[in-house]
N, C-alpha and C positions, 0 to 999 in steps of 0.2 A: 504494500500500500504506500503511496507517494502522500498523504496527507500528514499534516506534522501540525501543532500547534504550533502559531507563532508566536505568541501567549507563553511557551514554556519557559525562556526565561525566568520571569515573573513569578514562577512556583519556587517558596520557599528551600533554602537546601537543608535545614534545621533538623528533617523530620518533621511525620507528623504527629498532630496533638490526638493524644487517644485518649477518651474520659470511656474509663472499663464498667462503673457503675455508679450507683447510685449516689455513693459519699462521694466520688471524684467530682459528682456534675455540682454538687451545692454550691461553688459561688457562681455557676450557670445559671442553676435555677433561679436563686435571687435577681442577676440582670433580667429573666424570661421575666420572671413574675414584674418586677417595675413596667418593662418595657410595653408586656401584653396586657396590662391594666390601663396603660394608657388610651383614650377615644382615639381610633384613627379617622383620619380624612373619610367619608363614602367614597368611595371610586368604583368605577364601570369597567366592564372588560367582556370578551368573549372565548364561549368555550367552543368547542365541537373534537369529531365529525362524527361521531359513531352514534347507534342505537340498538340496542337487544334487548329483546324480553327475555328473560332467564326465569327457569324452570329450576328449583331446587331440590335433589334429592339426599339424605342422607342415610350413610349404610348401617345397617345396623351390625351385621356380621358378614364380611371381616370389617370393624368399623375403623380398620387405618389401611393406607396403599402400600405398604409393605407388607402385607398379609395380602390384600388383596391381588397383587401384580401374578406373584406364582400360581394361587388361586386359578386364573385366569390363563395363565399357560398351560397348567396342567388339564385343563379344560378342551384345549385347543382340539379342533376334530370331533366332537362330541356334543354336548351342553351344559349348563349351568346356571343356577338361581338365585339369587340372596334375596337376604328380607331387606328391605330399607322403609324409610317411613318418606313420603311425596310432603315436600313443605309448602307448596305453592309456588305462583307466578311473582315476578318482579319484575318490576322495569331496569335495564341495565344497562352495559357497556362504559366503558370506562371513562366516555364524555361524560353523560349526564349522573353518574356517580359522583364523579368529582365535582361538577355545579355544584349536584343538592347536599356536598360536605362542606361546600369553599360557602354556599348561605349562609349553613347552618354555624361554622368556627364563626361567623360575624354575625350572628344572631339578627340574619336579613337585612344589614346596615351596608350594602354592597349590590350592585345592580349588575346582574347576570345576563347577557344574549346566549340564548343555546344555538345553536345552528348544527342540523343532523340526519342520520335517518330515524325518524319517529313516527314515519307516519304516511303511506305513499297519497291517498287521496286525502289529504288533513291527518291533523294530531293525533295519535291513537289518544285511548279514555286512557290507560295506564299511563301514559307519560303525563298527560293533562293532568290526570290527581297528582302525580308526583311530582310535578317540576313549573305547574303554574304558579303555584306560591313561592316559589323559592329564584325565580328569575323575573326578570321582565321581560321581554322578548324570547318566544320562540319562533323556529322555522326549519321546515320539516322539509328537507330534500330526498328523502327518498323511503322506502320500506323499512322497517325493524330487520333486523337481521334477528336467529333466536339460537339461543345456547340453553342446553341442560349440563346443570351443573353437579357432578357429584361429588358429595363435599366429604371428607375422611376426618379421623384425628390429625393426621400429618398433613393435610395437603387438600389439593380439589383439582377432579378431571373436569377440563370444561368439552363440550360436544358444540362444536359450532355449526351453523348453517350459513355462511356466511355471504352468497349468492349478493343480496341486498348492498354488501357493501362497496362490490364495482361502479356502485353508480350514484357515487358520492365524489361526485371531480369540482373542480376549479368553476367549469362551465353549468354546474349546477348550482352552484352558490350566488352568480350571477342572474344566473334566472329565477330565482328562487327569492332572495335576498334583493336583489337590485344592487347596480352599483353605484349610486347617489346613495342609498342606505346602509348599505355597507361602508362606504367613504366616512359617513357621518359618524356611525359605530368605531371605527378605525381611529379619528380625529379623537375620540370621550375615550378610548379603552387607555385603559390604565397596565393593564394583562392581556393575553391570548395564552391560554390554554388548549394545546392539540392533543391529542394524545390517539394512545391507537393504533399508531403508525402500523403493526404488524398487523392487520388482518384490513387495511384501509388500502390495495395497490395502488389510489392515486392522492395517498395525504401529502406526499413529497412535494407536489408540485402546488397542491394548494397551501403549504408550508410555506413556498418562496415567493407564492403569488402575495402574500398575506403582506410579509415583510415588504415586496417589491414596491407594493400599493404603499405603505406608509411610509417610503422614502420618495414616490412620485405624489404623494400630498404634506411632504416639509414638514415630516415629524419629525425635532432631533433625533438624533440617535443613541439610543441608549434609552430613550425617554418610558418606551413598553416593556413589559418584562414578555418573554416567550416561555413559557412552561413547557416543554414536550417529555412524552412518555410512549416508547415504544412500543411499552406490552408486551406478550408474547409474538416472537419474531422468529420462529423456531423454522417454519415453511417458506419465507422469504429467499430467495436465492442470493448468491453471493454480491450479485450483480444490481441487486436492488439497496443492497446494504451501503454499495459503496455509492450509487446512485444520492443515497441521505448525504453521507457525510460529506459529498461535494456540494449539496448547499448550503449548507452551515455556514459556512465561510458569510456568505451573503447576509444568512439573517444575521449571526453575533455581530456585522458589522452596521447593521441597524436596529437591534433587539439585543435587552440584556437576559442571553440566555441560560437555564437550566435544562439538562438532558438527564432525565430520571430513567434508573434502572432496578430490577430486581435482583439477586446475584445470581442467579439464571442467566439472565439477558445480560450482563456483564461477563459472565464469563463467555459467553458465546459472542458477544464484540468483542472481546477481545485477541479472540481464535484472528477472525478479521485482520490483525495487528502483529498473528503468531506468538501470543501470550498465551501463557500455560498457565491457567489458577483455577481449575476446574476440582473441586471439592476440596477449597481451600476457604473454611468460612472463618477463622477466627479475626479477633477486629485487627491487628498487624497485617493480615494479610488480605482485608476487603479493603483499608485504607491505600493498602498500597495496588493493589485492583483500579479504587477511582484516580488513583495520582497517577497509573500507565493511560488509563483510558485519554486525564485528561492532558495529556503531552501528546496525545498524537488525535484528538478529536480536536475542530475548531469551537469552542465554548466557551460561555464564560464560569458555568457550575457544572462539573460530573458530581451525581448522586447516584449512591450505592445502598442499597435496603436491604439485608437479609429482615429475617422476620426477629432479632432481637438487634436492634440496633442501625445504625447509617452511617455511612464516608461523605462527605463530600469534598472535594476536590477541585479550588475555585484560584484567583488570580494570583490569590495571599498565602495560598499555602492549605494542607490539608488538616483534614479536620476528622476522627470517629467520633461518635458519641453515643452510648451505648443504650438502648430501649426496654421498655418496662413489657418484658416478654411474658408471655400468657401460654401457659402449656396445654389450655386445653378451653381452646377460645368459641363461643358461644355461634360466632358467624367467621368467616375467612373470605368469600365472599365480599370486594370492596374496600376489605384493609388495606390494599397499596394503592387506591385510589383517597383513601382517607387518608395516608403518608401525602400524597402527591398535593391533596387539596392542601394539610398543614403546612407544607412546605412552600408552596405558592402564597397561603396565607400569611407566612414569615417575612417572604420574601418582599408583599406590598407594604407592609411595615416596615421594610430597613432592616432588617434583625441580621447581624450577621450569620457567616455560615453555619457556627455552632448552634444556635439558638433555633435558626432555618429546621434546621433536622432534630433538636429538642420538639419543638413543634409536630413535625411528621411524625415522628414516633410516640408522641404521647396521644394526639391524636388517634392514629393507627393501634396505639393499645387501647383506649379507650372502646375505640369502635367494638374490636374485637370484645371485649368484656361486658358490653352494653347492646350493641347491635344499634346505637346511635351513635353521631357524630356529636365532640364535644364541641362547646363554647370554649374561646378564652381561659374563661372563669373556671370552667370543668376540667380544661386542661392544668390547670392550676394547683387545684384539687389531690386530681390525681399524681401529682408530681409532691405534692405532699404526703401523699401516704404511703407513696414508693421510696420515698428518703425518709420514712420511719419506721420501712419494715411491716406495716400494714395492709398494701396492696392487695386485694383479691381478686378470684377470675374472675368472679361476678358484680359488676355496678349497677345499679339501679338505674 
């Protein structure tokens, strides 16, 4: 790969700072807690591109994917049953996940555009309950796409149908949206939120068209934050991978960007790069995961998520900071869309890197413990009772 940050410079050579747990973070937490008590500004922004209903199942025996996997090969050629319990339908995909978490952290003090597929002749009822109150503007370019989800102790299969989402381009959003309407949304956004990218074949280009548009309408630069998140990118070929990170370039040099990953999709960008850190999760060596990524991706933040903690990897130097992990979480389903929303929510605050990913993660533990997105306040909370040893799987 010929892509190199030219940004690396700029990355500290000190090392990076790792806070391992809960005592380490306390004089973090005190700056979160001042900084996240303060009123911010309302500001406006836009999310998209995606839309799925998800169907949720949970197994009841074998009820983790490492029972279940051999299970299932030893089946191979024959058949097989498990009991599970059907939890019902939700509205999904990892755009309007993240809107109705980035509401909820500002307790609706923050004006949302969705722009998606939700809906091919108008809105479905399911997104309408779910995401009317929580944005101002929607606009529905194309069908739901649908996933069943099977959710385990360790983990969750998702089953995608994902047909709906080839026809979520550039050219839809125009005719859908309009480009006087869009212009004006562009001129007020504060953020853009993409996400998606691996199951969306044309968010690439509606990535650069986004940025393009707000450097031919005289936005400084630097002025929008860009939030993107891959998602699973496992089907993608190699050639579309590298296809992304050659626009980068273009938006970090109009958009102050964040590229969020899970450590899945990090270590598989990294293959990309011929980086070797594939089952290497502890926090020295996810930190140093986001500081390869971000020497050779064009960014302003590389962010790195296992499910107990974050890296990020940004102009000043690298940063872990270790998360209020839940061994046996009530929903998983959304959790790194609730990381994604905290952290974008950090991000329109100023909060530096550390604080950015105290944020996703407490969030992200929350959810999982709750099956709600916290506030501020809540994150607060729970950051208090995780630095006294209190913390439980269950929040009210």
């Amino acid at each position: 790969m010929k892509f190199t940050n030219p940004m690396i410079q700029s990355i500290s050579n000190s090392g990076p700072q790792i806070y391992r747990d809960a005592d380490s973070l306390a004089p973090l937490m005190e700056t979160f807690r001042a900084n996240a008590l303060e009123s911010g500004e309302r500001c406006s922004g836009i999310c998209g591109f995606d839309g799925f209903i998800d169907t949720f199942v949970r197994l009841q025996s074998p009820a983790s994917m490492a029972e279940f996997g051999p299970k299932v090969a030893a089946a191979a050629g024959v058949a097989t049953s498990y009991p599970a319990y059907h939890l019902g339908e939700k509205f999904g995909g990892n755009g309007p996940l993240l809107a109705a978490a980035l509401n909820d952290i500002h307790q609706g003090a923050i004006d949302i555009t969705y722009i998606g597929g939700i809906g091919k002749d108008g809105i479905l009822p399911i997104f309408q309950n779910a995401l009317r109150s929580k944005t101002k503007t929607l606009y529905s370019l194309a069908s739901a796409a649908v996933t069943t989800c099977l959710e385990f102790t360790d983990g969750k299969i998702m089953l995608n149908d994902m047909a709906p989402c080839a026809e979520i381009t550039w050219d839809r959003i125009l005719e859908h949206v309009g480009l006087p309407t869009l212009d004006e949304e562009l001129k007020a956004a504060r953020f853009i939120a993409a996400v998606n990218w691996g199951k969306l074949p044309h968010a690439g280009p509606i990535w650069s068209s986004l940025a393009s548009r707000l450097s031919e309408l005289g936005m400084p630069a630097k002025s929008t934050i860009f939030f993107m998140d891959l998602a699973e990118f496992e089907t993608r070929p190699l050639a579309d991978r590298e296809d992304l990170l050659g626009r980068l370039d273009s938006i970090t040099r109009q958009c102050e960007t964040l590229l969020s990953f899970n450590l899945k999709e990090a270590w598989q960008m990294a293959e990309v790069f011929s980086g070797t850190f594939h089952g290497r999760k502890d926090a020295d060596s996810v930190a140093e995961l986001a500081e390869f990524l971000k020497n050779r991706i064009v960014v302003d933040r590389i962010i790195v998520h296992p499910n107990d903690g974050a890296a990020c990897s940004g102009n000043n130097g690298t940063v872990y900071v270790a998360g209020p992990y839940c061994s046996s979480p009530l929903i998983s389903t959304g959790a790194g869309d609730n990381f994604g929303a905290g952290c974008l929510a950090g991000a329109i605050r100023g909060f530096d890197d550390a604080s950015i990913l105290l944020a996703g993660n407490c969030a992200s533990g929350h959810f999982v413990r709750s099956g709600h997105t916290p506030s501020f306040t809540e994150m607060i909370q729970l950051m208090d009772a995780w630095s006294k040893g209190s913390l439980v799987e269950r929040l009210a």
